[in-house]
C-alpha positions, 0 to 999 in steps of 0.5 A: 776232817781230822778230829783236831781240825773240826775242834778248832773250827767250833772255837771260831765259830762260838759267837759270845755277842748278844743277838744270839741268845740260845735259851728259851728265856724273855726280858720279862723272865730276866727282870721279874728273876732279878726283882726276886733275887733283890727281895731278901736284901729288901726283907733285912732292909725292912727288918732293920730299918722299920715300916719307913724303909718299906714305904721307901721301897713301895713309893720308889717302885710305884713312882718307877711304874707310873713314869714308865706308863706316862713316858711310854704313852706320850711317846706313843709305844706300846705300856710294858710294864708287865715286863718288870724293867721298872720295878727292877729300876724302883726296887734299886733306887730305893735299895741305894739311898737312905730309908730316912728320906722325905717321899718327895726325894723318893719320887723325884729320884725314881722319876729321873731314873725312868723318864730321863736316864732311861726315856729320853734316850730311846727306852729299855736297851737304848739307855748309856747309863744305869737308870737307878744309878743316875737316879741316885746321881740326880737325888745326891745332887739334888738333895745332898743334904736330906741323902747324906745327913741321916743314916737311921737303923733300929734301936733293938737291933744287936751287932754280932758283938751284941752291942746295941746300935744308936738310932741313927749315924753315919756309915761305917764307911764315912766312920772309918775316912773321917777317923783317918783324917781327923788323925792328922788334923789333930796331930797338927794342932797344939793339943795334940796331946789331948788325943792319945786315944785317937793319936798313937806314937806312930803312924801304923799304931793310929790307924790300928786304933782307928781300925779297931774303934771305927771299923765295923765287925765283919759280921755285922756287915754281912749280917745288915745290922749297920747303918747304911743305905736301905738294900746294901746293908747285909751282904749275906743276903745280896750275896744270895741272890747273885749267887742265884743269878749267876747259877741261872746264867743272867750273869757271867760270875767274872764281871762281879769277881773281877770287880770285888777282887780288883777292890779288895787288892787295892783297898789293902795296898793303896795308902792311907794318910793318918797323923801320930803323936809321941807324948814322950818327945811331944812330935807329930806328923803323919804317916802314909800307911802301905798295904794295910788296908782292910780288903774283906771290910771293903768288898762288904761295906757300902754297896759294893755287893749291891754294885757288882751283882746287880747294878754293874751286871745290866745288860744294856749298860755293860760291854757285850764280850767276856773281855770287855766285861773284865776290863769294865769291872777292873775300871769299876773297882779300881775307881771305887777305891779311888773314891773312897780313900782320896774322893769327896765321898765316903763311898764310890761304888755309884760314880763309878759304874756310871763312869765305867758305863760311860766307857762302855762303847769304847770298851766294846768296839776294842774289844769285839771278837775278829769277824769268821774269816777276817784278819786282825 
């Protein structure tokens, strides 16, 4: 057979569907890899959050495990805690909420996570959506007020600017929306003129200031020393450890690039809304800001590292093909950014894997490769 004609009968027959795994590598071995890989965020959660965040982390992951045994011996299946899955699940749960939450919130989070996103349908490989991820969903709904209230970090720690960081606060991300809409609330009222150091004479001065007052340094945030959710904040770190897992093969470098791209695109083009006042003419109004977002803050505020590395990257709740995978990262951010500009939350990154993973079997049947020797 000629050279050119056995190359192209190798293209067809490379099989990307996931029977067909050709390394000597178990789901223990991918679990315990991704649990280790999530240790250093842990280690800066802990350095700059305190001993709570680490009892926040201990709680969630024991809570993980003792529904995993409880769940696995009533349905009468064989206890595989050893094969790391619920420790993962745990240590996840614990990295997106707060390290300022009552245990009870830790508990019943990861129960939900375990018992019902993951048990009730079927087990590992059978659940539709991210376990931690639903967890979190259930914790929010739950207990809006105790995971959205307090966001505490340590009064010794330094940002890279060296000032000193309050006790607690909101998120730079939440800082940064209720600075945009508290522009145009305030160009609207009568005493407009009482907040020229909020308010610029137009609408791209305003939101400059905004940017410069509320967004927070880039370093910090890649550092972790910001207020944030316990393993999101420094993106160093969890940077780190997706680069590790990418290296090893458990995750295709395309599914977190096309997600942190497709982000930081939309998070600098799509508008935003900010209110002016010109004290000179005594008018104000509000502008609508095109491409003058601020992508890098983005891509490394709230859990978007943590999202794309190792909540989106879950095997059994992302599609099977490259293309698939692509179209599922692309839905992810462009949803994330939806949420963060326009939505009731300051941050999207939760909702929107869990959408996305909701499209999953869509995404796959459309996207599956033709069958050998079929036709289109």
């Amino acid at each position: 057979m000629p050279e050119e004609n056995t190359t192209q009968v190798e293209k067809l027959y490379t099989v990307t569907s996931s029977p067909h795994i050709h390394k000597k590598i178990s789901i223990p071995w991918i679990m315990w890899m991704v649990f280790i890989c999530l240790l250093p965020a842990g280690a800066v959660g802990v350095y700059v959050h305190g001993a709570k965040a680490l009892w926040v982390i201990l709680i969630s992951i024991a809570s993980a495990m003792i529904a995993e045994y409880t769940c696995q011996k009533m349905r009468g299946v064989k206890v595989t805690l050893s094969d790391g899955s619920a420790a993962v699940t745990g240590l996840l749960f614990a990295y997106c909420i707060s390290a300022e939450n009552y245990w009870y919130v830790v508990v019943a989070g990861s129960f939900f996570a375990i018992a019902i996103a993951k048990h009730a349908f079927g087990g590992l490989g059978m659940n539709i959506w991210n376990p931690a991820l639903a967890g979190r969903a259930f914790a929010l709904a739950s207990f809006g007020y105790i995971m959205t209230a307090v966001w505490p970090i340590s009064a010794n720690i330094e940002t890279m600017s060296g000032n000193p960081l309050p006790t607690s606060g909101a998120t730079p991300l939440r800082c940064l929306k209720s600075s945009a809409e508290k522009s145009i609330s305030l160009a609207t009222s009568k005493e407009a003129a009482k907040y020229t150091d909020i308010l610029g004479e137009t609408g791209k001065e305003t939101w400059a200031k905004i940017k410069k007052q509320e967004a927070t340094h880039w370093m910090d945030l890649f550092a972790g020393t910001i207020s944030g959710s316990l393993g999101e904040t420094s993106a160093a770190m969890l940077l780190l450890g997706g680069i590790v897992l990418v290296c090893l093969g458990i995750v295709k470098w395309y599914l977190p690039f096309t997600i942190l791209a497709t982000t930081a695109f939309l998070a600098w083009m799509l508008p935003v809304k900010v209110g002016w006042y010109n004290p000179a003419t005594g008018a104000s109004g509000m502008d609508v800001m095109w491409f003058s977002g601020d992508p890098l803050f983005h891509i490394l505020a709230g859990g978007c590292m943590l999202g794309a590395f190792f909540m989106a990257t879950d095997m059994v709740t992302s599609p099977i093909t490259a293309k698939g995978q692509v179209i599922f990262g692309i839905g992810i951010g462009v949803l994330t950014v939806i949420i963060r500009l326009y939505g009731g939350y300051p941050e999207g990154v939760c909702y929107s894997i869990l959408l996305m993973n909701t499209a999953v079997p869509l995404i796959d049947r459309y996207t599956k490769p033709k069958v050998f020797g079929g036709r289109s």
